[in-house]
C-alpha positions in Angstrom: 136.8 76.4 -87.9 133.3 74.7 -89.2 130.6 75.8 -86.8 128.6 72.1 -86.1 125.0 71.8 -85.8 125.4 71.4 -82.2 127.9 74.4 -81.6 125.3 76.6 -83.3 122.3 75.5 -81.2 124.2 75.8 -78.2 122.7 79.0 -75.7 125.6 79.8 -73.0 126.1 78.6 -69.4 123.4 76.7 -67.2 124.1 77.3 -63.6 122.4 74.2 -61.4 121.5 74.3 -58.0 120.9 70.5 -57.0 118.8 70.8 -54.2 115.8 69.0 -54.6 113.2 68.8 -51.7 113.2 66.3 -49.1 110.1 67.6 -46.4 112.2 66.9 -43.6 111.8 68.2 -40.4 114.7 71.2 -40.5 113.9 72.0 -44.2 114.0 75.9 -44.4 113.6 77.1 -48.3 115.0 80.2 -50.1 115.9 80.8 -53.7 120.1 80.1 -53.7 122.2 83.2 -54.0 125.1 81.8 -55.3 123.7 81.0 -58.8 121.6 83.9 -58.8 125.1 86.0 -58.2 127.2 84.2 -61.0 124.0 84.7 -63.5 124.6 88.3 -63.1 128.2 88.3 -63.8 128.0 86.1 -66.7 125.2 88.2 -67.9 127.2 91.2 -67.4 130.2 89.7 -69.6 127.6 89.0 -72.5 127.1 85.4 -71.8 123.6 84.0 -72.1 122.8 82.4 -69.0 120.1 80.6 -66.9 120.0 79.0 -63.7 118.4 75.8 -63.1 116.4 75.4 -59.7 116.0 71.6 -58.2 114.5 73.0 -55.5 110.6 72.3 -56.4 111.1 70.0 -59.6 111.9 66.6 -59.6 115.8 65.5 -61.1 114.2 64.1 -64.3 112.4 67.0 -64.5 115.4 69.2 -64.2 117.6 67.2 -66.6 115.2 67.4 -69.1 114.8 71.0 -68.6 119.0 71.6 -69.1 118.8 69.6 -72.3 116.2 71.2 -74.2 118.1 74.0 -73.1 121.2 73.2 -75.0 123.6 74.5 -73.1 127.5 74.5 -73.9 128.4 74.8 -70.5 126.7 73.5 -67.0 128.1 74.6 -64.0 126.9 73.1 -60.7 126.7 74.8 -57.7 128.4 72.1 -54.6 127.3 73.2 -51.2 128.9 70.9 -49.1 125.0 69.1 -48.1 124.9 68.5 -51.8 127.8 66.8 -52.5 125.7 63.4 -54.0 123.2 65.4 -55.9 125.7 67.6 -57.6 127.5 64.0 -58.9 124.6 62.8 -59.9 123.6 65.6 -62.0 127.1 66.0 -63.6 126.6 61.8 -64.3 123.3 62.9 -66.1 125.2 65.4 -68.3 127.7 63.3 -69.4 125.2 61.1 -70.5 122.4 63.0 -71.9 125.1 66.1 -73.3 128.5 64.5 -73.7 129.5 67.4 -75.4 129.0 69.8 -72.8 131.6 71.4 -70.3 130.8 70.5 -66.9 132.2 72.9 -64.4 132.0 72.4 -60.4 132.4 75.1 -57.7 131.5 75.8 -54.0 133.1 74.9 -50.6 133.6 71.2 -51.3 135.5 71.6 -55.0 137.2 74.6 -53.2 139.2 71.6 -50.6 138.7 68.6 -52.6 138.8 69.6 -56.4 140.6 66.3 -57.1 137.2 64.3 -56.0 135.7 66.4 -58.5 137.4 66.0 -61.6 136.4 62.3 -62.6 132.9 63.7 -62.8 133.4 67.4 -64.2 136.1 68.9 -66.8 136.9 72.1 -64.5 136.5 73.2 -60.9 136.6 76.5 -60.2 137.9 77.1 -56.6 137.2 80.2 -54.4 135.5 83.5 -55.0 135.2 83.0 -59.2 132.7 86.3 -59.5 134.9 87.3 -62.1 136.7 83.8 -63.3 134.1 82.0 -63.8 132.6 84.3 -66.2 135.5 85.2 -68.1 136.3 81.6 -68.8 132.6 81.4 -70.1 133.4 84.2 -72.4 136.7 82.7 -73.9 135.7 79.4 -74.0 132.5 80.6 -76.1 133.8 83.1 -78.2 136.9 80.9 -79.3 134.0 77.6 -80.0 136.2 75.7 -77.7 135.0 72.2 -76.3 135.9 70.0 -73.6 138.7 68.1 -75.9 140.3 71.5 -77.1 140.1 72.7 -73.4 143.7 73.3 -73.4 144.3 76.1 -76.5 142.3 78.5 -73.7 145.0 80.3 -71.6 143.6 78.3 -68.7 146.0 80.2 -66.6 144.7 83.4 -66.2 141.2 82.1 -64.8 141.6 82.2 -61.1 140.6 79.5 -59.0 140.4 77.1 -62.4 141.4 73.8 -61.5 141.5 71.4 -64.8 143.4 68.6 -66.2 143.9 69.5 -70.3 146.6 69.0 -72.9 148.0 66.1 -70.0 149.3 68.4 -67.6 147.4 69.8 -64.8 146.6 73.2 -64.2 145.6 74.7 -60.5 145.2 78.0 -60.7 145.4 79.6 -56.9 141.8 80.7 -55.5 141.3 85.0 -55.2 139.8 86.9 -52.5 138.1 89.9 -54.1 138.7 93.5 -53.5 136.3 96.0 -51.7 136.8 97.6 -54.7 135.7 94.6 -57.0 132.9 93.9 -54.7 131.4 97.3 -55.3 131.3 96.6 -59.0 129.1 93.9 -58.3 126.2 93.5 -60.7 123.0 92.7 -58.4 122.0 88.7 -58.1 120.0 88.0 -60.8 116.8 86.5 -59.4 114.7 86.0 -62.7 114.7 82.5 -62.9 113.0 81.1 -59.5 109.8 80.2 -58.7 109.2 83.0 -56.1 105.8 82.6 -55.9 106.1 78.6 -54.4 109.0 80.2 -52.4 106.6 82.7 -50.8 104.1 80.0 -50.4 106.0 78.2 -48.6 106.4 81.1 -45.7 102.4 81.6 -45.8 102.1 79.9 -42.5 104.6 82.4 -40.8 103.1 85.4 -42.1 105.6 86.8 -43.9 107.4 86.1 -47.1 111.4 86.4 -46.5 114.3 85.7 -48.8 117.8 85.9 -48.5 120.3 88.7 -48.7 124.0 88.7 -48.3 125.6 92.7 -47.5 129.2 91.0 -46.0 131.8 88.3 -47.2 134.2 87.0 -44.5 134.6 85.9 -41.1 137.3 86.5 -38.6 137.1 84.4 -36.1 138.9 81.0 -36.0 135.8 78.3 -34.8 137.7 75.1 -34.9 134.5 73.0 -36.5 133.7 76.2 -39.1 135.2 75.9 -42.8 135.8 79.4 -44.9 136.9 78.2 -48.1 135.3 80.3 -50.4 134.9 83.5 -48.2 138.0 83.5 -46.0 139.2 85.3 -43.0 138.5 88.7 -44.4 135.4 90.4 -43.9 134.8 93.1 -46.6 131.2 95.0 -46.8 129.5 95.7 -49.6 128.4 99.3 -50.1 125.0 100.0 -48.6 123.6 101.7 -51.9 124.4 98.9 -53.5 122.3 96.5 -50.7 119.7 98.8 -50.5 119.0 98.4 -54.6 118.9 94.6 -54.2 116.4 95.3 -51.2 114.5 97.3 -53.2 114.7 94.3 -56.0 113.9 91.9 -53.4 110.4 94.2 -52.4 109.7 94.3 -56.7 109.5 90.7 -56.3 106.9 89.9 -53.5 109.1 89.3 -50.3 108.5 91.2 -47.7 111.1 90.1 -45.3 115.1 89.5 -45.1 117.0 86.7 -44.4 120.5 88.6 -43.6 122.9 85.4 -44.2 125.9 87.0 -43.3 128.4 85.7 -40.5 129.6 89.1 -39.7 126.3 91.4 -40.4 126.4 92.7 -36.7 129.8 93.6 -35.5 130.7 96.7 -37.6 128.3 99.5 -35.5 128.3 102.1 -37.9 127.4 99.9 -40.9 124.4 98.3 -39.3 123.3 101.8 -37.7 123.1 102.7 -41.9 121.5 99.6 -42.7 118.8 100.3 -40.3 118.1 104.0 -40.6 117.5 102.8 -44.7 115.7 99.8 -44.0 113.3 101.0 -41.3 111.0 103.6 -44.0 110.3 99.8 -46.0 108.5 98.8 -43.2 110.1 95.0 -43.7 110.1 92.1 -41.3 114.0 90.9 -40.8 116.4 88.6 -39.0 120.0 87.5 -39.3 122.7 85.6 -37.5 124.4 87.5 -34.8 127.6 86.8 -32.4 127.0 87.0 -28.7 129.7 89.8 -28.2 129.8 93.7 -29.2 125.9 94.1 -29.0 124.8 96.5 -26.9 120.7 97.6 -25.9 120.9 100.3 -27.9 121.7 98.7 -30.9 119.4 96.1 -30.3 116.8 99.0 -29.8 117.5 100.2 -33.3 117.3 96.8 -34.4 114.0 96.1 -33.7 112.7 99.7 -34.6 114.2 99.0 -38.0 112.0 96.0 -38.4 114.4 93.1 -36.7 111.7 90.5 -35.2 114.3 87.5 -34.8 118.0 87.0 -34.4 120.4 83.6 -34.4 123.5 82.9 -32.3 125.4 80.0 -32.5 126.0 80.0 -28.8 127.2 75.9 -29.3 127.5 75.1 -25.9 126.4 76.1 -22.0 129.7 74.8 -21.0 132.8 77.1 -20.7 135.3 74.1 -21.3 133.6 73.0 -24.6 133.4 76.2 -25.7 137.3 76.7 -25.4 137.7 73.4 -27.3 135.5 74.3 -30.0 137.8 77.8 -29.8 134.7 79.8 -29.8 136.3 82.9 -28.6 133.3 84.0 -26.7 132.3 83.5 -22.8 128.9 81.9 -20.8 128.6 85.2 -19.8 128.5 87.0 -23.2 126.0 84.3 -24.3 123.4 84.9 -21.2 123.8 89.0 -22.0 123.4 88.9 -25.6 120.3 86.8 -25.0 119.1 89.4 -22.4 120.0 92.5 -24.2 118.3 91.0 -27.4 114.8 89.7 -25.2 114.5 93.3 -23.8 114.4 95.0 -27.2 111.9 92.9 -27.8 113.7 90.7 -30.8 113.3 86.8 -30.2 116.3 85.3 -30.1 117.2 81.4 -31.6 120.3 79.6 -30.5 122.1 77.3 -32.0 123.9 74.3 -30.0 126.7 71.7 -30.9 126.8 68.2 -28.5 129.0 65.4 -28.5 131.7 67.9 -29.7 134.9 65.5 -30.0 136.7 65.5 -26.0 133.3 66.9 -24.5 132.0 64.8 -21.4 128.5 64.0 -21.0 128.4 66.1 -17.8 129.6 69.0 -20.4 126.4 67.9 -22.5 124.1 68.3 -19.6 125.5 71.9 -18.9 124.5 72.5 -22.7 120.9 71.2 -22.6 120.1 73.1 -18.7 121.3 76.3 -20.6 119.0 75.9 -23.4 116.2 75.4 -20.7 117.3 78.5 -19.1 117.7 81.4 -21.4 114.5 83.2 -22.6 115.1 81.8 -26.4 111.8 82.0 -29.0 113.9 78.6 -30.7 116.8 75.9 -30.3 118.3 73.6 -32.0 120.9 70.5 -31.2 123.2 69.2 -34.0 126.2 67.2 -32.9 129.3 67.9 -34.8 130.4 68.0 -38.3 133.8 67.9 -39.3 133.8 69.7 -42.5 136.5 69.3 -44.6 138.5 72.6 -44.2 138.2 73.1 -40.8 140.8 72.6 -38.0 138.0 70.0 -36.6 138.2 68.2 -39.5 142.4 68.2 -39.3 142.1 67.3 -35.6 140.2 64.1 -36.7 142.7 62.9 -39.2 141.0 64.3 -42.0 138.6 61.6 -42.6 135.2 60.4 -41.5 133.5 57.1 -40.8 132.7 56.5 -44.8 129.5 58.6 -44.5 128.8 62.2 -47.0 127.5 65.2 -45.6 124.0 64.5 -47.1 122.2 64.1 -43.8 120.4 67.1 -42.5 120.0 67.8 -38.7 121.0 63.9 -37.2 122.1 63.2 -34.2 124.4 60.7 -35.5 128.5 60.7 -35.1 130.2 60.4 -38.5 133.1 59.8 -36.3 135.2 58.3 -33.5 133.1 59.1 -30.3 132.9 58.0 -26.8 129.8 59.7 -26.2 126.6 57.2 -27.2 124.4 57.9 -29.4 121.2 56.4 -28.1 121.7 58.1 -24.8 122.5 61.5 -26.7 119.4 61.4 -29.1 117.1 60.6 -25.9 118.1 63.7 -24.0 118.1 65.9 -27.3 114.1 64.8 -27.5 113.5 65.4 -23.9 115.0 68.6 -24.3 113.0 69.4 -26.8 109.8 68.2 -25.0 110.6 70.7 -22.3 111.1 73.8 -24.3 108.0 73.4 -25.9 106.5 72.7 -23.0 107.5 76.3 -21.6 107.0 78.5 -24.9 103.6 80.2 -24.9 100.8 78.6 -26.4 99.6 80.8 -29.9 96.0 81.2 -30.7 
């Protein structure tokens, strides 16, 4: 084969994370994993790549930036919030680079790679840590190109969902190994902006960023959606967390985000996290289920350097809470809370109103809790059915024509008795009280 001008140019894979800033109330900014991750496996197989951040450029300024970068393949990552900004990015490549191979993955592509497909030439479904990259590698090293897509043994890559050759292939989605996991390369964290990420936590006094030690959840929440992860929670080994902590420190941050679902329900492994993490002397927090904490590993928590945890408690009614299939009790909730307030680790809680066959008197249950508990933070969002989720099956599947774009609104996207003017009043009046009862800071 002729190598073209173009092919010869042409630097490797550009990863894109369309998030681009929008100020609004709820915004909470860290540099995205998932790129980071995926530049470290391609990297790993030999294939030059970068990631693109939206998150403090504009989208000109990021499209310009991915074509004077010539790459020969753009993968976009689609959290489900991004849905419209991904599409508009992969409209942008077509346009600018119609000889690139646009590539989608993430929970949305994962359910609904057919929506995907006008707009991209491959969506990769699933965990694609290994795939993904492979692909890269083959598709490079053989100078293939979107219109010879099919001489590739498309077959192999897992999770690859394409339409080449006229016949569709759809590859079934993995779930990697313990094994695999602990051959992960670190994220590769090269290409943000830390510093305007660390400005950005200035006010707070520290400067966290995200880290991720488990995949996997396994319980059943009838509005969650596991797509990518699944039901299986596997751990990654600590010596390898503790090198991307130590990574994390190289860069400025002096605090965690611990994004995991799972991080506190296996005893022993979070008694390990916290014996190595305490000597840093970090600042950390993470999400946390209401059951299997006890004081004294909240005790440890905090002596480690814990200063703030989040439960999705959802509701302060026991019949809500059974319809969401929560698999957790009012009374867990109020002892978690307790046992987490007298370690001295604030505690935010998460809560879901309007859920779909909740009454209003269910609602008011939910807001007196609030109101109630010692919490340092709360926060009201009323459902959404994500697409993957039994919420979303219970609902026929569909939703009132709107996207998932909309951050933190107290607006249905579905059928609901519940009204909406009524619902947003008492979320603000809510609000109004617990500010009114949280200690003034000088």
């Amino acid at each position: 084969m002729v190598e073209t001008p173009w092919l010869s140019k042409q630097r490797g894979a550009a990863l894109v994370f369309p998030y681009f800033r929008t100020r609004a109330r709820t915004e909470v900014l860290f540099p995205p994993l998932g790129p980071a991750l995926l530049s470290a496996h391609l990297k790993k197989a030999g294939v030059g790549a970068r990631v693109f951040d939206g998150t403090f450029s504009s989208f000109d300024e990021l499209i310009d930036d991915l074509v004077a970068w010539r790459p020969a393949i753009v993968g976009i990552s689609v959290m489900v919030s991004l849905t419209g900004n991904a599409l508009r990015v992969a409209e942008a490549i077509r346009e600018r680079l119609p000889n690139v191979l646009v590539v989608a993955g993430g929970p949305l592509p994962t359910v609904f790679p057919d929506r995907f497909l006008p707009h991209v030439d491959v969506v990769f479904r699933g965990e694609a840590d290994a795939s993904f990259p492979a692909f890269c590698r083959d598709y490079l090293e053989r100078r293939a190109t979107p219109a010879t897509l099919a001489d590739l043994p498309l077959t192999e890559y897992a999770g690859l969902v394409a339409d080449a050759g006229g016949a569709r292939v759809a590859n079934a989605p993995v779930h990697h190994s313990l094994e695999e996991i602990a051959a992960y390369p670190l994220p590769d964290r090269d290409d943000f902006d830390h510093r305007a990420y660390q400005r950005e936590w200035a006010p707070t006094g520290y400067r966290p960023t995200t880290l991720l030690a488990t995949l996997g959840c396994p319980y059943g929440c009838e509005f969650c959606s596991k797509p990518v992860f699944g039901d299986a929670v596997r751990r990654r080994p600590l010596d390898a967390v503790m090198a991307e902590v130590e990574d994390i420190v190289r860069l400025g941050y002096d605090g965690l985000w611990i994004a995991d679902d799972t991080f506190t329900l296996q005893r022993d492994y979070l008694e390990e996290f916290c014996r190595r993490v305490a000597p840093l002397g970090l600042t950390w927090s993470c999400l946390s289920r209401a059951n299997g904490i006890d004081p004294v590993t909240a005790r440890m928590m905090r002596a480690s350097g814990c200063r703030r945890v989040h439960l999705g408690l959802e509701s302060g009614s026991q019949a809500t809470l059974d319809l969401m299939q929560k698999q957790m009790t009012i009374e867990q909730s109020v002892r978690a809370v307790s046992v987490y307030s007298a370690a001295g680790i604030e505690v935010a809680a998460f809560f879901i109103v309007g859920y779909p066959g909740e009454s209003a008197a269910d609602i008011e249950e939910t807001f007196a809790f609030a109101l109630e508990l010692p919490l340092a933070e709360i926060s009201f969002n009323v459902p959404m059915p994500l697409p993957g989720s039994r919420l979303w099956e219970r609902l026929g599947g569909s939703v009132s024509g709107r996207d998932w774009t909309h951050e933190n609104e107290v607006t249905f996207v579905f059928s609901s008795e519940i009204d909406e003017s009524w619902l947003r009043r008492r979320v603000d009046e809510t609000m109004t009280a617990f500010a009114a009862k949280q200690p003034v800071v000088a």
